[in-house]
PyMOL Python script that loads the backbone (N, CA, C, O; Angstrom):
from pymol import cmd

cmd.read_pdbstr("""\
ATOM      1  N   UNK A   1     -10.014 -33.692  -3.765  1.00  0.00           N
ATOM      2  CA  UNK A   1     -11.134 -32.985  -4.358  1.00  0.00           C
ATOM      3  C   UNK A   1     -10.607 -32.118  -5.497  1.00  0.00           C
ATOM      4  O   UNK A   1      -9.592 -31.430  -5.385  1.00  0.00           O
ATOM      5  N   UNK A   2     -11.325 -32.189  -6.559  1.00  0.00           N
ATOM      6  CA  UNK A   2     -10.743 -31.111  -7.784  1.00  0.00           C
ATOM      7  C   UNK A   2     -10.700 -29.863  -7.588  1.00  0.00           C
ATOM      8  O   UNK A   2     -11.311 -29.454  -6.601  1.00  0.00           O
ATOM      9  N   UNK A   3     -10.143 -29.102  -8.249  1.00  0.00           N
ATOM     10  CA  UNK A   3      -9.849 -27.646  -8.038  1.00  0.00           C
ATOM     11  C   UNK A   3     -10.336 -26.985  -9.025  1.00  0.00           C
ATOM     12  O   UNK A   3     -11.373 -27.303  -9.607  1.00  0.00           O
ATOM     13  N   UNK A   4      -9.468 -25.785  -9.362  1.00  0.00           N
ATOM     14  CA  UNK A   4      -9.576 -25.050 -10.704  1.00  0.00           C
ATOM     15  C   UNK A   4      -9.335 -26.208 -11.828  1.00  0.00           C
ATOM     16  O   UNK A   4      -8.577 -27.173 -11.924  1.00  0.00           O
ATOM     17  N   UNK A   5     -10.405 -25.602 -12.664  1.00  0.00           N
ATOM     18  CA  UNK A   5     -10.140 -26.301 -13.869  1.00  0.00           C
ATOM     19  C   UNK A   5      -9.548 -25.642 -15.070  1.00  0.00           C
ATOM     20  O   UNK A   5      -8.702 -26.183 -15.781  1.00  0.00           O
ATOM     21  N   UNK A   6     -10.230 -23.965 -15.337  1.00  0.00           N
ATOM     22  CA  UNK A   6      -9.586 -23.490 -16.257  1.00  0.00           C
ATOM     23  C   UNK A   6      -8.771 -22.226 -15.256  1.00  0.00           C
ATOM     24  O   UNK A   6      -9.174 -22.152 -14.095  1.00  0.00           O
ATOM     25  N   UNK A   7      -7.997 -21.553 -15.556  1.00  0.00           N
ATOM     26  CA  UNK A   7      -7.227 -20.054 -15.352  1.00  0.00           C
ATOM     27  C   UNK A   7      -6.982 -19.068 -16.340  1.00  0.00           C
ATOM     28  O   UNK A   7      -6.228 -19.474 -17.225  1.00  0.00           O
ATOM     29  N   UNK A   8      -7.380 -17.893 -16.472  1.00  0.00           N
ATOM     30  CA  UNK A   8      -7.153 -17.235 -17.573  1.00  0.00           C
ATOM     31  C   UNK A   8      -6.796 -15.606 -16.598  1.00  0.00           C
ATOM     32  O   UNK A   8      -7.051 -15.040 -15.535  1.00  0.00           O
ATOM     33  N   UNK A   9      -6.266 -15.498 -17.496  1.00  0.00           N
ATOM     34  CA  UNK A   9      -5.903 -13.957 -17.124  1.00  0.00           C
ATOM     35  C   UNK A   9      -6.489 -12.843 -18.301  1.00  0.00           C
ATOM     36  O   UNK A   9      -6.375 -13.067 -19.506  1.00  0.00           O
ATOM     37  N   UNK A  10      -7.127 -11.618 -17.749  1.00  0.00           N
ATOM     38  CA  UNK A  10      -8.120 -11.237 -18.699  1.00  0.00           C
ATOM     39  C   UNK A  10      -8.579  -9.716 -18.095  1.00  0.00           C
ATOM     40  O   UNK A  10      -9.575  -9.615 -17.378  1.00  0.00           O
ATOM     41  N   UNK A  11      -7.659  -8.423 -18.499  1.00  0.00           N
ATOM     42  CA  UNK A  11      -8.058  -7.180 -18.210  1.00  0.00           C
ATOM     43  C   UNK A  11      -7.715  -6.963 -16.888  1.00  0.00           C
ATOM     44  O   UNK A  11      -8.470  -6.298 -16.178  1.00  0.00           O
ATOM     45  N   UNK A  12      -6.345  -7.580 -16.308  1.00  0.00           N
ATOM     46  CA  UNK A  12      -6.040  -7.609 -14.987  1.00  0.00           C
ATOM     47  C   UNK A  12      -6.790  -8.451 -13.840  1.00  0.00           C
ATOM     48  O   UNK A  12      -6.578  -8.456 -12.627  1.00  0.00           O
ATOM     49  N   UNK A  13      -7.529  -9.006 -14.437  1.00  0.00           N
ATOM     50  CA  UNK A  13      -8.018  -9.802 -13.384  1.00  0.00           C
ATOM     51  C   UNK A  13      -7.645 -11.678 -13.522  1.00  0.00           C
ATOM     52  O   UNK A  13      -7.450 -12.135 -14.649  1.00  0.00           O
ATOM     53  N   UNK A  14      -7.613 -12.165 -12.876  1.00  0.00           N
ATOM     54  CA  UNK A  14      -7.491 -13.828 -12.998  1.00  0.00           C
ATOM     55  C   UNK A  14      -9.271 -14.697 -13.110  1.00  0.00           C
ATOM     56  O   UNK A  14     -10.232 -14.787 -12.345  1.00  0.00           O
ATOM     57  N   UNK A  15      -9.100 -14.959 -13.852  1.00  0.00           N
ATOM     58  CA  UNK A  15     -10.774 -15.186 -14.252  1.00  0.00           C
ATOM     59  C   UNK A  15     -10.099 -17.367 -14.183  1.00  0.00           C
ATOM     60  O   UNK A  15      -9.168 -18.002 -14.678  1.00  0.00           O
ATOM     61  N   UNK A  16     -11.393 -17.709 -13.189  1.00  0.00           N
ATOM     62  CA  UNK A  16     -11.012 -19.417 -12.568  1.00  0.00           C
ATOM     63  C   UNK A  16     -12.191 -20.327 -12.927  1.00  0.00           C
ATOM     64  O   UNK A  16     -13.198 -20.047 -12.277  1.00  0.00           O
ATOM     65  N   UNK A  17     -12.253 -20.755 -13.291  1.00  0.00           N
ATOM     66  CA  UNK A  17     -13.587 -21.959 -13.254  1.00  0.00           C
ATOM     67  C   UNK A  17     -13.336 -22.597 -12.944  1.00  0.00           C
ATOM     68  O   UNK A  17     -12.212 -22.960 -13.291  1.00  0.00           O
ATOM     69  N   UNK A  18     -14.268 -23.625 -11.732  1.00  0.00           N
ATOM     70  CA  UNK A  18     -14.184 -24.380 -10.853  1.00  0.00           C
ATOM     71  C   UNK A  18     -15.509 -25.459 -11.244  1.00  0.00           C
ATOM     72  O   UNK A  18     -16.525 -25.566 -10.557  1.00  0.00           O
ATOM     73  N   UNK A  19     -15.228 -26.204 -12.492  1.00  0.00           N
ATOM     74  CA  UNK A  19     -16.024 -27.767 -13.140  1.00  0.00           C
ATOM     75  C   UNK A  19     -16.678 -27.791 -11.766  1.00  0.00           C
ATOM     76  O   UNK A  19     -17.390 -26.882 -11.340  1.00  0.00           O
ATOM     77  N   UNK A  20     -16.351 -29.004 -11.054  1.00  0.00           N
ATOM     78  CA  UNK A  20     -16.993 -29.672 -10.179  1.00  0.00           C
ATOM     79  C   UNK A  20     -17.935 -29.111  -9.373  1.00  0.00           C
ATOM     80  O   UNK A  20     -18.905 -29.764  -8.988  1.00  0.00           O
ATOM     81  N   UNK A  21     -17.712 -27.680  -8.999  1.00  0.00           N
ATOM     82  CA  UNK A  21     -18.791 -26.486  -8.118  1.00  0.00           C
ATOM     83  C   UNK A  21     -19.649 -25.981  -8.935  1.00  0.00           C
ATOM     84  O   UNK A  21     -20.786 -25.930  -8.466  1.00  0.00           O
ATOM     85  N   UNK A  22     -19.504 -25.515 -10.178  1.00  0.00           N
ATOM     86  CA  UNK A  22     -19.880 -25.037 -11.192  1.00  0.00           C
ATOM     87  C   UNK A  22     -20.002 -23.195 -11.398  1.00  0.00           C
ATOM     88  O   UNK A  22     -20.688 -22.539 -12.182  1.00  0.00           O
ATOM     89  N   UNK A  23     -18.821 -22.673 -10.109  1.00  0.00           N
ATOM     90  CA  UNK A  23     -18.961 -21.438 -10.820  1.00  0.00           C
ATOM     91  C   UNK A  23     -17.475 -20.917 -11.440  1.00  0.00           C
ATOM     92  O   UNK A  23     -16.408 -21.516 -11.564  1.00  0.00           O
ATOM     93  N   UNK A  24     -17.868 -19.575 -11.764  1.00  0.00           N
ATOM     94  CA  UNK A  24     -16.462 -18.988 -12.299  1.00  0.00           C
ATOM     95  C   UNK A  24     -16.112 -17.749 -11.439  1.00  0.00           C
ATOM     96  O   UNK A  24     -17.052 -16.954 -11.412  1.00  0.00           O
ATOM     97  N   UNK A  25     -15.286 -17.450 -10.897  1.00  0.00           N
ATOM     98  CA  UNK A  25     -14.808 -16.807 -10.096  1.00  0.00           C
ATOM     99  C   UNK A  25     -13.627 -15.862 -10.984  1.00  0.00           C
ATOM    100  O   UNK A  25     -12.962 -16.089 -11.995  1.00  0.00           O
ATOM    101  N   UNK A  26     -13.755 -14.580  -9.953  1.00  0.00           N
ATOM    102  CA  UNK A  26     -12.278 -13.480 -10.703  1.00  0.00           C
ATOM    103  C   UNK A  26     -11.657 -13.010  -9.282  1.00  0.00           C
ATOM    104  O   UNK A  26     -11.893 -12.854  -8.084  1.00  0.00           O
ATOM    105  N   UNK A  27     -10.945 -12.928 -10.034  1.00  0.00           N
ATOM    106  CA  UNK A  27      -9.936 -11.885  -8.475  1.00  0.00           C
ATOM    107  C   UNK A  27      -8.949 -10.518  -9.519  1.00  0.00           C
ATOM    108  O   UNK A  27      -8.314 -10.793 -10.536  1.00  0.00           O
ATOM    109  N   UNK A  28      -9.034  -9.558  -9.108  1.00  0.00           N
ATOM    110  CA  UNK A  28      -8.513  -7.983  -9.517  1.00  0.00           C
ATOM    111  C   UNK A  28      -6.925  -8.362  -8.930  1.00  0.00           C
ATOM    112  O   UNK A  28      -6.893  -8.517  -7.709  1.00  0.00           O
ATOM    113  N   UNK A  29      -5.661  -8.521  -9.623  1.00  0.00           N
ATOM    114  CA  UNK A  29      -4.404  -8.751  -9.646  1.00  0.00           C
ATOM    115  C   UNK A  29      -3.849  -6.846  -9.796  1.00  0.00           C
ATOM    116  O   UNK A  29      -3.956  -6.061 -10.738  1.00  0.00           O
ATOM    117  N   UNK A  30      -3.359  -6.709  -8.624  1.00  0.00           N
ATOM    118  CA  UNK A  30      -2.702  -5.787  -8.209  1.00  0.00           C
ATOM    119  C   UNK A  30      -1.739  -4.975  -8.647  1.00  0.00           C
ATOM    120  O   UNK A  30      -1.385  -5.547  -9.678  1.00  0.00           O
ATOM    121  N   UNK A  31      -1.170  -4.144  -8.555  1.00  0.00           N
ATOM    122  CA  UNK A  31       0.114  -3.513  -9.488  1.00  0.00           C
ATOM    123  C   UNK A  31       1.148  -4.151  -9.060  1.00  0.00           C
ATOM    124  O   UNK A  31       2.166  -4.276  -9.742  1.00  0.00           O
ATOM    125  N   UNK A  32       0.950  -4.828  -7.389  1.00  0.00           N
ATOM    126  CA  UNK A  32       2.282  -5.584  -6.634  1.00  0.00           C
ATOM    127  C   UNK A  32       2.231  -6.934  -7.144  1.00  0.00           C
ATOM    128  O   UNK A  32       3.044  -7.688  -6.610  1.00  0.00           O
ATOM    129  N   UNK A  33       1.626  -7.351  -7.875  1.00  0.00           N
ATOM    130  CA  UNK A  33       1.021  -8.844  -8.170  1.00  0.00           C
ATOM    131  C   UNK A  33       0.434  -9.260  -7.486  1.00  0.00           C
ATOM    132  O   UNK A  33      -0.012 -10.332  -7.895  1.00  0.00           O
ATOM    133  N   UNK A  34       0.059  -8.961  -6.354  1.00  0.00           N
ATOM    134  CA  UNK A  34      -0.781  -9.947  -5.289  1.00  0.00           C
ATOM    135  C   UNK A  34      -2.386  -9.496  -5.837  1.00  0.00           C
ATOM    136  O   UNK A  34      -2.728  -8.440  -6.368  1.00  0.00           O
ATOM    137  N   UNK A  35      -3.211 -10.704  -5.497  1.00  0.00           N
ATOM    138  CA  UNK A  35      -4.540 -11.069  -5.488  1.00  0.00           C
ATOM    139  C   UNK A  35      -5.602 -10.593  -4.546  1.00  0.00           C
ATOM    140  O   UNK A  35      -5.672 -10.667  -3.320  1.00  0.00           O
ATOM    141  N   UNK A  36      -6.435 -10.069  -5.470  1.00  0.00           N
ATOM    142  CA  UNK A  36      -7.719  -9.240  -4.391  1.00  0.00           C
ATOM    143  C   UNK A  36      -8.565 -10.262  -4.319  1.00  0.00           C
ATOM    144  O   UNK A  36      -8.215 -11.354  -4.767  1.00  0.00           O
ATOM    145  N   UNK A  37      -9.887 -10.075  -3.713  1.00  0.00           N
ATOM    146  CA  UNK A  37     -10.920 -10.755  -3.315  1.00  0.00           C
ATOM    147  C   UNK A  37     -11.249 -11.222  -4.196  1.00  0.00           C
ATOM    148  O   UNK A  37     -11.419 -10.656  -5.276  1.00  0.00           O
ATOM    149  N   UNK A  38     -11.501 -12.913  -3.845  1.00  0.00           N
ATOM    150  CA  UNK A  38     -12.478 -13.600  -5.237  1.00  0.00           C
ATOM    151  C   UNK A  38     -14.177 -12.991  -5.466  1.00  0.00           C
ATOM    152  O   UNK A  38     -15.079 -12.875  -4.635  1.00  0.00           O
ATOM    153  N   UNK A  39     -14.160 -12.789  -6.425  1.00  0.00           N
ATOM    154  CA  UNK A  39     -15.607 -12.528  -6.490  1.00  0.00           C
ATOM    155  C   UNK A  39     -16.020 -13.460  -7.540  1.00  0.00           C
ATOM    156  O   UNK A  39     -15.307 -13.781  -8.491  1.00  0.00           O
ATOM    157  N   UNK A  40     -17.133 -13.851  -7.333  1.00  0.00           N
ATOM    158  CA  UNK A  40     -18.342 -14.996  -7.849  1.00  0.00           C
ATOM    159  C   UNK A  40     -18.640 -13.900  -9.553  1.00  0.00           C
ATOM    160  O   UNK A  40     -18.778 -12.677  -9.553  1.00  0.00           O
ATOM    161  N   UNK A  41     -18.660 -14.582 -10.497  1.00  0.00           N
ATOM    162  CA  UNK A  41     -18.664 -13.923 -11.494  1.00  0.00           C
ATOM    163  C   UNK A  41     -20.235 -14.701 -12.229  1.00  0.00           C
ATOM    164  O   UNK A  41     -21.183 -14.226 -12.855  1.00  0.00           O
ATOM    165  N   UNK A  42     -19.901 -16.012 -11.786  1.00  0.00           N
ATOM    166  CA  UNK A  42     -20.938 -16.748 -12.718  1.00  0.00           C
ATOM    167  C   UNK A  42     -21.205 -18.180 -12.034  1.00  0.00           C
ATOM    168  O   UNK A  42     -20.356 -19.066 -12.126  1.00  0.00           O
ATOM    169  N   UNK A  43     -22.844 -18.443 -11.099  1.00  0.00           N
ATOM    170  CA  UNK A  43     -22.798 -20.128 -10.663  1.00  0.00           C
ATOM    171  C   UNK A  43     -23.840 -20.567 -11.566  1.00  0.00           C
ATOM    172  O   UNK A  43     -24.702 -19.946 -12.188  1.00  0.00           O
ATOM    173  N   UNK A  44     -23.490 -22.018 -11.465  1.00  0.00           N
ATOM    174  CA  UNK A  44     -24.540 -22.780 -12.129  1.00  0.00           C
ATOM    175  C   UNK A  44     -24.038 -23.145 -13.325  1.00  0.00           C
ATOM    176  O   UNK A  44     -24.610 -23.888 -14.123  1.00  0.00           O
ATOM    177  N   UNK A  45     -22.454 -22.387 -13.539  1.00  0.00           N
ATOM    178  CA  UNK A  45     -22.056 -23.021 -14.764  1.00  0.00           C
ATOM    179  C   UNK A  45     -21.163 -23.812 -15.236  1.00  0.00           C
ATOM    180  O   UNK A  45     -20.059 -23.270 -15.305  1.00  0.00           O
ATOM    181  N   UNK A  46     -21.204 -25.125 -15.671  1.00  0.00           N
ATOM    182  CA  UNK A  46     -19.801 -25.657 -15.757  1.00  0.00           C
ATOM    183  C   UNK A  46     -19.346 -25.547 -16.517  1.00  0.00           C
ATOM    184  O   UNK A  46     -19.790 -26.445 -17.232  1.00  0.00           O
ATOM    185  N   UNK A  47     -18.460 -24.896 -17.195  1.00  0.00           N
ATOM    186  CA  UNK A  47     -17.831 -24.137 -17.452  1.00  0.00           C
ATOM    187  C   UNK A  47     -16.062 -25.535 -17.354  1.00  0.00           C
ATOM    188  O   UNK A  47     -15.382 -25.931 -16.407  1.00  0.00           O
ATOM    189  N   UNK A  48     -16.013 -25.865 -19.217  1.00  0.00           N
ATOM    190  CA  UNK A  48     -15.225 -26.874 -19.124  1.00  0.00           C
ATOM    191  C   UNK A  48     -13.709 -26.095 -19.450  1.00  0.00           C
ATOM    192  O   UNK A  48     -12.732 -26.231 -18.714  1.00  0.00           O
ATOM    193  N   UNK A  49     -13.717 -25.417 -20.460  1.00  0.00           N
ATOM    194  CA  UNK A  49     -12.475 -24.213 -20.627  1.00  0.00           C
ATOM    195  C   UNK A  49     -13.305 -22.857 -21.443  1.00  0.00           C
ATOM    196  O   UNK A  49     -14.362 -22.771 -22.067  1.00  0.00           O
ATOM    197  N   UNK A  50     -12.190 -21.863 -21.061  1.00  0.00           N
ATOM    198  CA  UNK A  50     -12.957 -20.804 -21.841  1.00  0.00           C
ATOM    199  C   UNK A  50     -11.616 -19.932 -22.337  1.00  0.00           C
ATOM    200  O   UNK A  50     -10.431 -20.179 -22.110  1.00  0.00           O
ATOM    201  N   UNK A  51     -12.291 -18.668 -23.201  1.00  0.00           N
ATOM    202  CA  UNK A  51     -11.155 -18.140 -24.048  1.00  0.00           C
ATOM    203  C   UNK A  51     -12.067 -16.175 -23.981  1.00  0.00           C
ATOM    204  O   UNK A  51     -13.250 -15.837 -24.001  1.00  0.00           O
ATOM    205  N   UNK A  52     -11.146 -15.608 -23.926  1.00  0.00           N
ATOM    206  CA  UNK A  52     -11.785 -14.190 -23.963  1.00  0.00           C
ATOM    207  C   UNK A  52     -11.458 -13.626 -25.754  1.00  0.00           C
ATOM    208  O   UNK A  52     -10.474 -13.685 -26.492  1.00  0.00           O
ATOM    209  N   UNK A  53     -13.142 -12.985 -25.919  1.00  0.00           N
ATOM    210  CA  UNK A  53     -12.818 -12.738 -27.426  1.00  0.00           C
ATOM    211  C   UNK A  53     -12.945 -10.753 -27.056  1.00  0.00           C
ATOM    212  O   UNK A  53     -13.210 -10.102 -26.045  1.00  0.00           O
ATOM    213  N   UNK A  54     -12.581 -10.386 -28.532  1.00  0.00           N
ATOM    214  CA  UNK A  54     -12.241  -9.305 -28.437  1.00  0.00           C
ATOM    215  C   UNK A  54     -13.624  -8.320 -28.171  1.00  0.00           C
ATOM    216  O   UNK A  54     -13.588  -7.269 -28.810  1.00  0.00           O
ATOM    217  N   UNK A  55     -15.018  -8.556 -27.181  1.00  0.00           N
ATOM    218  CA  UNK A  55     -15.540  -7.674 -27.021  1.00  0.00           C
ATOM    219  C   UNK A  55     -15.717  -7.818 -25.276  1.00  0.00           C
ATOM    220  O   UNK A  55     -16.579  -7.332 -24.543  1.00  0.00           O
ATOM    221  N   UNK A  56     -14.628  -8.618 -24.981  1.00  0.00           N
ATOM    222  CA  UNK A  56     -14.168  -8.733 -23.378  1.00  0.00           C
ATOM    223  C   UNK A  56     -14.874 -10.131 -22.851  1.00  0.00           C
ATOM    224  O   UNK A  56     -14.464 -10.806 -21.906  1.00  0.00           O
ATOM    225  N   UNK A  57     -15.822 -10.365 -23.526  1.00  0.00           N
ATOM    226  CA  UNK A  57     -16.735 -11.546 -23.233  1.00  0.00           C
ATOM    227  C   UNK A  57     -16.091 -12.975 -22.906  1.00  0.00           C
ATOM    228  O   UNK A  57     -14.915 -13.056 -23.261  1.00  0.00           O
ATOM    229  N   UNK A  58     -16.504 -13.855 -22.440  1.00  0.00           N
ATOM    230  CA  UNK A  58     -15.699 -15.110 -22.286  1.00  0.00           C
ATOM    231  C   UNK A  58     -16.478 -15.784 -23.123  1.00  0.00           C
ATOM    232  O   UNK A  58     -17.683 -15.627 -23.322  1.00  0.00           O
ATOM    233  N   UNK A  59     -15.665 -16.620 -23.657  1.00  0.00           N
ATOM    234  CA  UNK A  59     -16.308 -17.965 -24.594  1.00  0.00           C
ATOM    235  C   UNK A  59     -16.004 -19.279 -23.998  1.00  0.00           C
ATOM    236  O   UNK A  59     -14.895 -19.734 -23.719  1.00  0.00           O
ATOM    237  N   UNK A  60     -17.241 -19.852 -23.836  1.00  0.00           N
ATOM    238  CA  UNK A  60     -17.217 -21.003 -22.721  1.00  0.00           C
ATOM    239  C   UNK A  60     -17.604 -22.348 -23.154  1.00  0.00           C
ATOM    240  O   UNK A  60     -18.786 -22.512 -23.458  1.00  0.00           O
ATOM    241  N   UNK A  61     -16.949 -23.146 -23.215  1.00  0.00           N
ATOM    242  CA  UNK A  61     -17.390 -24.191 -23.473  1.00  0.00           C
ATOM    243  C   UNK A  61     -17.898 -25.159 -22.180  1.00  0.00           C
ATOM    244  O   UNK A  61     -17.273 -25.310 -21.130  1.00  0.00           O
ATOM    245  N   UNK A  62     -18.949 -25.659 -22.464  1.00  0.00           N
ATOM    246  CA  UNK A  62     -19.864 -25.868 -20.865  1.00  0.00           C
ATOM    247  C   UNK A  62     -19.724 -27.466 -20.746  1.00  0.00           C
ATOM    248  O   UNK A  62     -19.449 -28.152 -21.730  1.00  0.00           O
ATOM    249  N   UNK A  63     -19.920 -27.970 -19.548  1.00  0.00           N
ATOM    250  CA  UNK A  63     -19.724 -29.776 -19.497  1.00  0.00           C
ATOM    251  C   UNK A  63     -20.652 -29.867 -18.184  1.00  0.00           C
ATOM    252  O   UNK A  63     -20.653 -29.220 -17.137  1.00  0.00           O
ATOM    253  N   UNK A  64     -21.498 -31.006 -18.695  1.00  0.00           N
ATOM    254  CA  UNK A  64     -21.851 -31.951 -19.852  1.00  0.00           C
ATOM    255  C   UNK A  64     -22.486 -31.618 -21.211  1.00  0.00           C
ATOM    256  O   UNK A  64     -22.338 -32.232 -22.268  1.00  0.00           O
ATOM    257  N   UNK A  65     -23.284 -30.435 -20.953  1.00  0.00           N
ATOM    258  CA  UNK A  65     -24.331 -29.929 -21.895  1.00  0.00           C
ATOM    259  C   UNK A  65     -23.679 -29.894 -23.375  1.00  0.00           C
ATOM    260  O   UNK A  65     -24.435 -30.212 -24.293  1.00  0.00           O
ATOM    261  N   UNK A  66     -22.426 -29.557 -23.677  1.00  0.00           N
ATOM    262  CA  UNK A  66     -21.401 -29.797 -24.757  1.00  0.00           C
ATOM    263  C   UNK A  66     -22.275 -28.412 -25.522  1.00  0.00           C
ATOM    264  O   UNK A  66     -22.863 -28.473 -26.602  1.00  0.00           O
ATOM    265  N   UNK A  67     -22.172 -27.316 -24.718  1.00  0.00           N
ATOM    266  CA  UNK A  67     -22.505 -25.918 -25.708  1.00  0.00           C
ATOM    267  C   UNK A  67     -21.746 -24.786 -25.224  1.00  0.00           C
ATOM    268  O   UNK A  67     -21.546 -24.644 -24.018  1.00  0.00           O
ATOM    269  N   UNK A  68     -21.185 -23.732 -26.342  1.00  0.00           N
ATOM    270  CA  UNK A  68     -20.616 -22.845 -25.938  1.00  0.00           C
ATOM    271  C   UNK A  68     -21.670 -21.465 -26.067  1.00  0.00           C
ATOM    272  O   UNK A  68     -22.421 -21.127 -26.981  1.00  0.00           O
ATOM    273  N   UNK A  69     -21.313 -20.704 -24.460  1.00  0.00           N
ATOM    274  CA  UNK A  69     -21.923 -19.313 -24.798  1.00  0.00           C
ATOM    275  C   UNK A  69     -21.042 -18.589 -24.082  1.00  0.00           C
ATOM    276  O   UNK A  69     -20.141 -18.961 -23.330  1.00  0.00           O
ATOM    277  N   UNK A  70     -21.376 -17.594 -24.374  1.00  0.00           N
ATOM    278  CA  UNK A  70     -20.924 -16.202 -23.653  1.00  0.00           C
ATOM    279  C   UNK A  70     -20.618 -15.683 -22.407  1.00  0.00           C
ATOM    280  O   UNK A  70     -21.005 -16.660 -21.765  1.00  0.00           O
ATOM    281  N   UNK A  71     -20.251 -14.962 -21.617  1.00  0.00           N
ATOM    282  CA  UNK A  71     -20.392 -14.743 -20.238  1.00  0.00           C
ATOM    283  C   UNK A  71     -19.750 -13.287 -20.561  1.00  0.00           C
ATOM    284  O   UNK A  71     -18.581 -13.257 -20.946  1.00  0.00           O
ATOM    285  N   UNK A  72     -20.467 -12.100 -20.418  1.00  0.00           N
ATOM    286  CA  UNK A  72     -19.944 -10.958 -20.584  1.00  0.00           C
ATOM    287  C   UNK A  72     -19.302 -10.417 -18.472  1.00  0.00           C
ATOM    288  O   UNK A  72     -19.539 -10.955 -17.391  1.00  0.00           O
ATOM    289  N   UNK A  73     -18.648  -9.419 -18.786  1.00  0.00           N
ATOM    290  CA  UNK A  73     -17.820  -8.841 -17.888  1.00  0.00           C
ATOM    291  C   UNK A  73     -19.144  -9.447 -16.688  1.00  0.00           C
ATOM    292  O   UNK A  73     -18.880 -10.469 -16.054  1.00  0.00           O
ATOM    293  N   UNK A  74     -20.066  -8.976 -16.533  1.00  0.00           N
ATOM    294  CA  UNK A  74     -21.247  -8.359 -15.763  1.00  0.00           C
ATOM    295  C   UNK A  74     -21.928  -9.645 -15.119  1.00  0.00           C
ATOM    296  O   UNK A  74     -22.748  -9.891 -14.234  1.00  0.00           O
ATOM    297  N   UNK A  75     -21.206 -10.281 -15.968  1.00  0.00           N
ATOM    298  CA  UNK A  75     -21.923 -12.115 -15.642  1.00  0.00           C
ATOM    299  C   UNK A  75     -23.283 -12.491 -16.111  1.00  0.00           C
ATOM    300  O   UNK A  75     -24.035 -13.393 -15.743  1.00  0.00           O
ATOM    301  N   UNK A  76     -23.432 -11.385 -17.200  1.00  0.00           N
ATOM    302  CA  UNK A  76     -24.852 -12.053 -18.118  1.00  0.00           C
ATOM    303  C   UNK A  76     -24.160 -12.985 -19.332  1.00  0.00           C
ATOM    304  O   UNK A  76     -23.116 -13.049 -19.981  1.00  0.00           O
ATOM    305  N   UNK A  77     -24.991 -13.422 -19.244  1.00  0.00           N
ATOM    306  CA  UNK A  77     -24.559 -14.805 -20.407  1.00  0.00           C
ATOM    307  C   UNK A  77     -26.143 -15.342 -21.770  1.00  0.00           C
ATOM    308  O   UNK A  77     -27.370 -15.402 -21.688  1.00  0.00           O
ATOM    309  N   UNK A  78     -25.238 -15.573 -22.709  1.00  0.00           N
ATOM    310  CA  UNK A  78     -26.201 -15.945 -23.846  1.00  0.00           C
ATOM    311  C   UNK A  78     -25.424 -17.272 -24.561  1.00  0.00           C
ATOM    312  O   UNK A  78     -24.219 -17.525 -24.557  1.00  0.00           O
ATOM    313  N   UNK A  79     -26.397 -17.931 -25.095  1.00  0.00           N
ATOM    314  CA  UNK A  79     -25.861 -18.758 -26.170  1.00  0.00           C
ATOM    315  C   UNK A  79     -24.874 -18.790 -26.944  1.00  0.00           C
ATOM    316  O   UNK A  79     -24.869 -19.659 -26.072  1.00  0.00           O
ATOM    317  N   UNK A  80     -23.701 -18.766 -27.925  1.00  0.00           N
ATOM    318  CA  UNK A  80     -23.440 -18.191 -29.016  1.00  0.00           C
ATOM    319  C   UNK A  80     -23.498 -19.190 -29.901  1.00  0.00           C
ATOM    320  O   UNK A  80     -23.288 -18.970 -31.094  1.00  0.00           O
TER     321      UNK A  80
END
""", "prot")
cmd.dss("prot")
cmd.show_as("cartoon", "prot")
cmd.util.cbc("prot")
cmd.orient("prot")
C-alpha cells in the first residue's frame, strides 16, 4: 500500500501528504528530535508535492485535478 508521498519540513514541524488517502498531516519535531502527535492538517486533498512560500503557506500541487493552491498554517486553503 502507498505511503507518504511528499515530506517537508517547515517551522519545526514535518508537514506529510499522503496521495492515495488524500490528507496532509504535521507532526511538531522536538528539541530531542523525536516526533509529536500527527495532526490532520488538511483531508480531501491530494495533494501531489508541495513547497512552503515565504508567508508560511504551502503551495500544492493537487492530483488529478492538475491545480495548485494554497494551504495556510490553519488548514484554510484557496486557489492560487
Amino acid at each position: 500500500m502507498p505511503g507518504a508521498d511528499g515530506i517537508m519540513l517547515h517551522d519545526s514541524r514535518t508537514w506529510i501528504s499522503i496521495t492515495d488517502q488524500d490528507p496532509i498531516v504535521r507532526s511538531k519535531i522536538a528539541t530531542d528530535g523525536n516526533a509529536g502527535l500527527m495532526e490532520v492538517i488538511a483531508e480531501k486533498l491530494r495533494a501531489d508535492d508541495f513547497a512552503f512560500g515565504e508567508s508560511g503557506a504551502a503551495n500544492i500541487a493537487t492530483h488529478p485535478a492538475q491545480t495548485v493552491l494554497r494551504l495556510r498554517p490553519d488548514g484554510d486553503r484557496w486557489t492560487a
